[in-house]
C-alpha positions as CSV (number, residue, x, y, z in Angstrom):
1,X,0.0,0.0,0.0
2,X,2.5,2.0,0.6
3,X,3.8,2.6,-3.3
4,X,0.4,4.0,-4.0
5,X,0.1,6.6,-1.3
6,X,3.3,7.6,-2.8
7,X,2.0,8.0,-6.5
8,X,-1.3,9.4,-5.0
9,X,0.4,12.2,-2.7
10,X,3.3,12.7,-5.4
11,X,0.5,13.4,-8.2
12,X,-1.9,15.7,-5.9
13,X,1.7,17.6,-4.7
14,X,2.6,18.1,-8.1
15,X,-1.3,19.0,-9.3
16,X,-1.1,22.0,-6.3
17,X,2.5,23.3,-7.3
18,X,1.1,23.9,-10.5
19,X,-2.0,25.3,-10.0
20,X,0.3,27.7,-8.0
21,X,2.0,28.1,-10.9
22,X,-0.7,29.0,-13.3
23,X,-1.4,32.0,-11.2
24,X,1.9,33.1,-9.8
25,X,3.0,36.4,-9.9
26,X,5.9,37.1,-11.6
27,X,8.2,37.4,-8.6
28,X,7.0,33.9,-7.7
29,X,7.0,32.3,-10.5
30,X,10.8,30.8,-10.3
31,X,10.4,30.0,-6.6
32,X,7.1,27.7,-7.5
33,X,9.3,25.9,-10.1
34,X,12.2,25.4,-7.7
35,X,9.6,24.0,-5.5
36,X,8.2,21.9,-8.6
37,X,11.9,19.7,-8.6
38,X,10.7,17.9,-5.7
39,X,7.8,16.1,-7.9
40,X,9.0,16.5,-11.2
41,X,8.1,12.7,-12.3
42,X,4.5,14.0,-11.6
43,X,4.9,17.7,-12.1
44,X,6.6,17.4,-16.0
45,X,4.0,15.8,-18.1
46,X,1.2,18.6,-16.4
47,X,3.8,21.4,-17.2
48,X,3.6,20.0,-21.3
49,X,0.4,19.6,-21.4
50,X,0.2,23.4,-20.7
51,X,2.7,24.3,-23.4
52,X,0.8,22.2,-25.6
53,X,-2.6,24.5,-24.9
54,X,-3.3,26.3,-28.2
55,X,-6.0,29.0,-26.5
56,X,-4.3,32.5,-26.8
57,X,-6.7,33.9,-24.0
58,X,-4.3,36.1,-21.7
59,X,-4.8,33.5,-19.2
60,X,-3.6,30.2,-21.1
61,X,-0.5,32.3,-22.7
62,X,0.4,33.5,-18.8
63,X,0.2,29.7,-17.7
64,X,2.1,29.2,-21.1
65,X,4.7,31.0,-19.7
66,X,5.0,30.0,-16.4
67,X,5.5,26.4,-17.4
68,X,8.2,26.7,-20.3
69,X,9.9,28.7,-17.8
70,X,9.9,25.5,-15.2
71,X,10.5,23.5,-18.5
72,X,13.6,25.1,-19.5
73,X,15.7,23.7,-16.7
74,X,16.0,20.5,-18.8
75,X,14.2,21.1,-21.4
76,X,16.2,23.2,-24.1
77,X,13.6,23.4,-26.4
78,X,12.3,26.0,-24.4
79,X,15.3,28.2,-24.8
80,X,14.9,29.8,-28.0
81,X,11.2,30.2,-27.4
82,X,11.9,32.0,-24.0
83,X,14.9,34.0,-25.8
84,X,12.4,35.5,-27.8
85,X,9.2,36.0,-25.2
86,X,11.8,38.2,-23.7
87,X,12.0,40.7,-26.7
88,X,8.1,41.4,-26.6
89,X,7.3,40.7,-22.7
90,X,5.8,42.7,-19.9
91,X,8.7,44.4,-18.4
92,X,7.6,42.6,-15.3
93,X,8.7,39.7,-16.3
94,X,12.3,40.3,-18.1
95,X,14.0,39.5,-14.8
96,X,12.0,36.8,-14.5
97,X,12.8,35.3,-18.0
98,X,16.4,36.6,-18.3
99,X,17.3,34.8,-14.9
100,X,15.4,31.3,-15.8
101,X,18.1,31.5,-18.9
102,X,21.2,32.4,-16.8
103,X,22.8,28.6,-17.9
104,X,22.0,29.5,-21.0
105,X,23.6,32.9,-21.1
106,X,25.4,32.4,-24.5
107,X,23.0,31.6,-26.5
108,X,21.1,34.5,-25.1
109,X,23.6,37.2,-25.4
110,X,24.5,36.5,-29.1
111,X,20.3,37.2,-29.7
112,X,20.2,40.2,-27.3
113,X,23.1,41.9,-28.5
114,X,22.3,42.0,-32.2
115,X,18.8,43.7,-31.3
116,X,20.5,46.0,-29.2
117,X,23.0,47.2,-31.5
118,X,20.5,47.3,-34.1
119,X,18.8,50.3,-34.2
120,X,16.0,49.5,-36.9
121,X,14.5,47.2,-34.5
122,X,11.5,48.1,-32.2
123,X,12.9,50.0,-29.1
124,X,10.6,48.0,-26.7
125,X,12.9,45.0,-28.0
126,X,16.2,46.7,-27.6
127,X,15.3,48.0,-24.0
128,X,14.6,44.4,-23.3
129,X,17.7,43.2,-25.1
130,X,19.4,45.7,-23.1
131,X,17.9,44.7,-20.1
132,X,18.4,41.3,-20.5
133,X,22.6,41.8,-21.0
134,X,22.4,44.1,-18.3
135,X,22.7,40.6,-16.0
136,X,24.1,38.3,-18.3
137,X,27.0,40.1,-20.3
138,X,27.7,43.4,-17.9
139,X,31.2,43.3,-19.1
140,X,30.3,43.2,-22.6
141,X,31.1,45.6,-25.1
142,X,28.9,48.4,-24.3
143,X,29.3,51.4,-27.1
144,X,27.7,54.9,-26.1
145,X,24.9,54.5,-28.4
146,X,23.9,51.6,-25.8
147,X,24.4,53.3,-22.7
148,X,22.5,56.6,-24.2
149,X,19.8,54.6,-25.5
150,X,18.8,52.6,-22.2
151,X,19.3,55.7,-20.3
152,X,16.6,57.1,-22.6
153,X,14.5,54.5,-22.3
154,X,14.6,54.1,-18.0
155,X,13.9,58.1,-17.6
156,X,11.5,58.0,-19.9
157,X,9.9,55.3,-18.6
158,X,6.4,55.0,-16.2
159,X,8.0,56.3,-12.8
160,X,6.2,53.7,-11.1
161,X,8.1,50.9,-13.0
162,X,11.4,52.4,-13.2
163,X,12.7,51.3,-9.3
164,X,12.3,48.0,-11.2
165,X,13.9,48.7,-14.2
166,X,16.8,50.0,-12.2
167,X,17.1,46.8,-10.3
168,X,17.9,45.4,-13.7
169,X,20.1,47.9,-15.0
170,X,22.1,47.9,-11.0
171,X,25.1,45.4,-12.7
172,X,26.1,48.0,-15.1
173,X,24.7,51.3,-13.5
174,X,28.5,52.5,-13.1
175,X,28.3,52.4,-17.0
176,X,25.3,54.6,-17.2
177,X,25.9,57.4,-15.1
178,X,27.8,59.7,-17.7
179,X,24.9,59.5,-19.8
180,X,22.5,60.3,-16.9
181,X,24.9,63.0,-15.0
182,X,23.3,64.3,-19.0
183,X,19.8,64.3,-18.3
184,X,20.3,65.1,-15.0
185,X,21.5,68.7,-16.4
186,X,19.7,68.9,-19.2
187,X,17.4,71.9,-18.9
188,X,15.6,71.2,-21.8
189,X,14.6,67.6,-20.9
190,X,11.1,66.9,-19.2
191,X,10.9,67.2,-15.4
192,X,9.9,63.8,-15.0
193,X,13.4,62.6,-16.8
194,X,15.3,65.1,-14.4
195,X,13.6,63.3,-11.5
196,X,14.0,60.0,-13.5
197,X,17.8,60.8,-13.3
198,X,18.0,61.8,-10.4
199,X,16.9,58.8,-8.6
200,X,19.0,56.6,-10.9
201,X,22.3,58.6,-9.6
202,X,21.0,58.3,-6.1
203,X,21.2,54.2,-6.7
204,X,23.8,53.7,-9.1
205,X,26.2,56.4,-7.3
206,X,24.9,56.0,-3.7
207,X,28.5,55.3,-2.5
208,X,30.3,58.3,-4.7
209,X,29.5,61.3,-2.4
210,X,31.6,63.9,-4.6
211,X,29.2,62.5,-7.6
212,X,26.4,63.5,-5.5
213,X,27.6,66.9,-4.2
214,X,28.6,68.1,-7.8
215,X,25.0,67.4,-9.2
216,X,23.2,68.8,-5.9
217,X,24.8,72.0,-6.9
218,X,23.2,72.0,-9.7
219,X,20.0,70.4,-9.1
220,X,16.3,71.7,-9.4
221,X,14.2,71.7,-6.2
222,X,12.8,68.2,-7.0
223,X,15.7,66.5,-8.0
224,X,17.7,68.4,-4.7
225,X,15.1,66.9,-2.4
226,X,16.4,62.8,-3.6
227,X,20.0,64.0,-3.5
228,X,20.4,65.6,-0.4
229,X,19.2,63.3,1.9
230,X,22.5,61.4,1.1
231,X,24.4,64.3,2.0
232,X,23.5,65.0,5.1
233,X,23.6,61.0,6.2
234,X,27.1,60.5,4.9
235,X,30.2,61.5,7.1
236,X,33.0,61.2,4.2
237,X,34.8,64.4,4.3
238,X,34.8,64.1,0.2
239,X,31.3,66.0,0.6
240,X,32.6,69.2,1.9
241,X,35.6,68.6,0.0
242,X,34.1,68.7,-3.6
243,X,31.5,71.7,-2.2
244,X,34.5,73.7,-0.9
245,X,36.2,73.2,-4.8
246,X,33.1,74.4,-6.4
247,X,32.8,77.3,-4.1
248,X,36.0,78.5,-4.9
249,X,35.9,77.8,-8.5
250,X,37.0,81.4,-10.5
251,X,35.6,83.1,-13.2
252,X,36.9,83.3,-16.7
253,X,37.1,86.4,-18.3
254,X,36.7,84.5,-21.7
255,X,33.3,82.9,-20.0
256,X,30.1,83.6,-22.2
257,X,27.5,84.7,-20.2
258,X,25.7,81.6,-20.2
259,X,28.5,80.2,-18.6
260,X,28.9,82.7,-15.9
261,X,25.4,82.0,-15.0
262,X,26.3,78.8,-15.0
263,X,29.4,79.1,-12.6
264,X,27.2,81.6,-10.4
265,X,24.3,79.0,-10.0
266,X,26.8,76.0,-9.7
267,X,28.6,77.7,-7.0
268,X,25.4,79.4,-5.0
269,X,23.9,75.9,-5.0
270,X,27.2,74.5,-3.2
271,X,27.1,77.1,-0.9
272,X,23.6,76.2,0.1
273,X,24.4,72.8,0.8
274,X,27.5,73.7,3.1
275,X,24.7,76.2,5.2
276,X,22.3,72.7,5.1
277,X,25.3,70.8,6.2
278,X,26.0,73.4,9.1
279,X,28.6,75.2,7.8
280,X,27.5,78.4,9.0
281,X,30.8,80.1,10.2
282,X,32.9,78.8,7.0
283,X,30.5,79.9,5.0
284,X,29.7,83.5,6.4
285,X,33.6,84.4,5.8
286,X,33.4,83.4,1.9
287,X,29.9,85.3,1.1
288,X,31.5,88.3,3.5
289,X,34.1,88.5,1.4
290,X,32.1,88.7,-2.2
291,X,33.8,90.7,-4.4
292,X,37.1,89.1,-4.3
293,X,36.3,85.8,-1.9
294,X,35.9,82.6,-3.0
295,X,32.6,83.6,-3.8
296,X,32.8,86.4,-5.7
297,X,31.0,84.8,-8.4
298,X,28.3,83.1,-7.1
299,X,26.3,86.1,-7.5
300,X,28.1,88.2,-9.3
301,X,27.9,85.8,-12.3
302,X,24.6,86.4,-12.7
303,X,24.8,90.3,-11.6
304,X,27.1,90.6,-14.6
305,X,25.0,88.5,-17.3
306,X,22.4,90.9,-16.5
307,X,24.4,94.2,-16.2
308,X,23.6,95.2,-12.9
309,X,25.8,97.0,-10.7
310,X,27.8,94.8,-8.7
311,X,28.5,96.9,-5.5
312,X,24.8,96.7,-4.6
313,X,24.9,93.6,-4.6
314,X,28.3,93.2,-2.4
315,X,26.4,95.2,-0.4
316,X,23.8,93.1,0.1
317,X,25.9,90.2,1.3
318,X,27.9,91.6,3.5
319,X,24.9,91.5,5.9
320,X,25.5,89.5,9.2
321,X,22.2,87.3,8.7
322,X,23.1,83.9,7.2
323,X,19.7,82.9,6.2
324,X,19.7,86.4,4.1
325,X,22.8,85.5,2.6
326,X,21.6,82.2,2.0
327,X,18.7,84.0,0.2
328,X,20.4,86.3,-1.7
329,X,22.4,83.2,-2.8
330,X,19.7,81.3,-4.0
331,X,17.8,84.1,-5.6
332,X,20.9,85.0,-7.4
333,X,21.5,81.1,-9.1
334,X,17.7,80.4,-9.1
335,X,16.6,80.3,-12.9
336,X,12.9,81.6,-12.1
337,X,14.3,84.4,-10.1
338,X,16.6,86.5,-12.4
339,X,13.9,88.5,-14.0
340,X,12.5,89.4,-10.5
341,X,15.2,89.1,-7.8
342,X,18.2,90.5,-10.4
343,X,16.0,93.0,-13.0
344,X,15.6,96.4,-11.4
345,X,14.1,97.5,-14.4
346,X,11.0,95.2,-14.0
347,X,9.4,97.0,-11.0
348,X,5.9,95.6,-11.5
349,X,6.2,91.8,-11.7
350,X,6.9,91.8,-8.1
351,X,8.0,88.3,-8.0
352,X,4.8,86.1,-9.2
353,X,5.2,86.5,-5.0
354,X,4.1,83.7,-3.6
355,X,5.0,81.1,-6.2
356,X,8.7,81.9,-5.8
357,X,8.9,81.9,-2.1
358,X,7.5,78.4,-1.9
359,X,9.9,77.4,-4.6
360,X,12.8,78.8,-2.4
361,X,11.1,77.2,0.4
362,X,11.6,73.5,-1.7
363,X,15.2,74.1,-2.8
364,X,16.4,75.6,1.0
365,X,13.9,73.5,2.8
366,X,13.8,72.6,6.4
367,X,15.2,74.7,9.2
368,X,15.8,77.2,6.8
369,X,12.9,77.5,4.9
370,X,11.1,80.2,6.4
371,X,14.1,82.6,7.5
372,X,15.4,82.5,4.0
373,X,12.1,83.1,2.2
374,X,11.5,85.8,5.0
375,X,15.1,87.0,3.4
376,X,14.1,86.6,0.3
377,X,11.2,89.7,1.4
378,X,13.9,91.7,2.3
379,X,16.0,91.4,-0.3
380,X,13.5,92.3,-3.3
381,X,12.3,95.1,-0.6
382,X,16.3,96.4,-1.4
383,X,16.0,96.7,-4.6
384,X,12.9,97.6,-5.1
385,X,11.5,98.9,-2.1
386,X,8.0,98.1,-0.4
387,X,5.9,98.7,-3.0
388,X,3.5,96.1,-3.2
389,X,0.3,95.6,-0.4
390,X,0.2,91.9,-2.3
391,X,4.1,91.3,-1.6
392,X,4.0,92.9,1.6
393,X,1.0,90.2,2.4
394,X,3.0,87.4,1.7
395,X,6.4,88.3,3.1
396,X,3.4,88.3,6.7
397,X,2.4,84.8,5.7
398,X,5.7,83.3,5.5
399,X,6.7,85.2,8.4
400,X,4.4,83.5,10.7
401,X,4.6,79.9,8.8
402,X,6.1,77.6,11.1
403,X,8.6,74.7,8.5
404,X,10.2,72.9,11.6
């Protein structure tokens, strides 16, 4: 009796794995058919029988799947079929696929890198084929058409799936950054691919701090607020190293003005980072000494590109309140602010009031938030004097907000 309790329990094992199977999800999927080895005499001839199922309802082609995927172990019939499911499948289930193949990795990577490197096929097949090398071939020959191109493809993709994506992409992320340090600073490109890239150097660079700090200093409010919360948890010196070099960076008199801007903005934004940091006493020495300091041209980059006169503006930051400075510092590197912080001439626009403040509340953020919009008051109030009930209004608002 004992032989057939051993068929019966064997069959009815093998008959719930792969029910279990048929509706896995796909992060389950190669678990179940691990789990499938222990009754594979039973389990095998279920799995073909699913194979051999010629309904192309969504359902029968997901059970499909799932079973050539516990087939292919030793079954190599199933390779080529799975090779190519990867090309045109859900990108939920390219790790899935790509991993069942890993001991069949060559005969994958010859078929993945051709549609890679071939740029008449469909893009949803090279991002896959890309994908799919990412794991298997990560020291391959990667040209800089295929690092661009899956770059392009991961920012641009649903936000919600890219934390996956980049889980596939993590074995050659080192690879990518160059092309997404691009994005990253590309003005032109769509917010969302700014964010995209900035998450993407917060994984693939987590443990290169000087990266970090360099793109901080240039970073717009959104993509500030994923950066600088590894700042402020690393200790490595290298942070307040690289800020310190860009502080100090010096203007070229052969600089266009879109490059002073540049420098001004790059150089304002490190400065704000040291003040987040807690640099307060290192960094009221540099801004007190604008004009020939280490920071003479984190405003005065943009006071030139706009033709202003510098010495009220040296003025201005020779204050003794940090948060102003930090203001005036932000203001002066902010793209939305130039025509209303920096343009004297354009008495009326009076900021857009509110909207700026609470922008300079996002990049600043925190402790500083409301002293440094409250700053921000005073400093168009400099220029331009109190000339607005609306402005006056909001600089009362902020002034009582409570950010802490």
């Amino acid at each position: 009796m004992a032989l057939p309790n051993y068929e019966i329990n064997g069959r009815y094992q093998a008959a719930k794995l792969v029910q279990v199977l048929d509706n896995a999800n796909e992060d389950a999927v190669l678990t179940t058919a691990g789990q499938l080895r222990s009754y594979w005499r039973w389990a095998r001839p279920m799995l073909f029988d699913r194979v051999a199922n010629k309904s192309t309802t969504p359902a029968a082609r997901r059970q499909q799947l799932h079973a050539r995927i516990a087939l292919v172990a030793d079954d190599k019939s199933q390779v080529p079929v799975l090779r190519d499911a990867l090309l045109s499948a859900d990108l939920s289930y390219v790790g899935v696929i790509r991993d069942a193949l890993l001991k069949d990795k060559t005969l994958v990577i010859a078929k993945s890198r051709s549609v890679l490197e071939d740029s008449s096929s469909l893009p949803k097949s090279r991002f896959r084929a890309g994908l799919a090398l990412a794991k298997l071939d990560p020291d391959g020959p990667w040209t800089e058409s295929d690092t661009a191109f899956l770059v392009t493809q991961l920012v641009g993709a649903n936000p919600e799936v890219q934390p996956q994506l980049r889980g596939y992409l993590a074995d050659i992320g080192d690879r990518l950054l160059l092309d997404i340090e691009k994005v990253f600073q590309d003005e032109a490109a769509g917010e969302q691919q700014r964010i995209g890239a900035a998450n993407a150097v917060s994984e693939f660079a987590r443990g290169d701090v000087p990266r970090i700090a360099r793109l901080a200093s240039v970073a717009s409010p959104d993509q500030y607020a994923i950066l600088y919360p590894l700042l402020e948890s690393s200790n490595d010196e290298d942070v307040t190293g690289t800020l310190d070099r860009i502080m100090s960076e010096q203007r070229d008199e052969e600089m266009s003005q879109k490059e002073r801007v540049a420098l001004g903005r790059r150089r304002a934004g490190a400065a704000i980072t040291r003040l987040r940091l807690g640099a307060r006493e290192e960094i009221e020495d540099d801004i007190g000494a604008f004009g020939g300091g280490s920071l003479d041209a984190a405003a005065g980059a943009e006071v030139d590109g706009y033709g202003q006169d510098s010495n009220s503006h040296s003025s201005v930051l020779r204050t003794d309140d940090i948060a102003f400075q930090g203001s005036y510092l932000l203001a002066a590197s902010h793209q939305q602010c130039k025509a209303r912080v920096l343009s004297v001439g354009v008495k009326n626009s009076l900021w857009g009031a509110d909207g700026w403040m609470r922008r300079t509340a996002a990049r600043v953020g925190h402790e500083a938030s409301c002293s440094v919009v409250v700053a921000g008051c005073r400093v168009w109030r400099s220029f331009h004097g109190n000339q607005s009930a609306g402005l006056a209004v909001s600089c009362s608002t902020w002034r009582g907000s409570s950010v802490r």
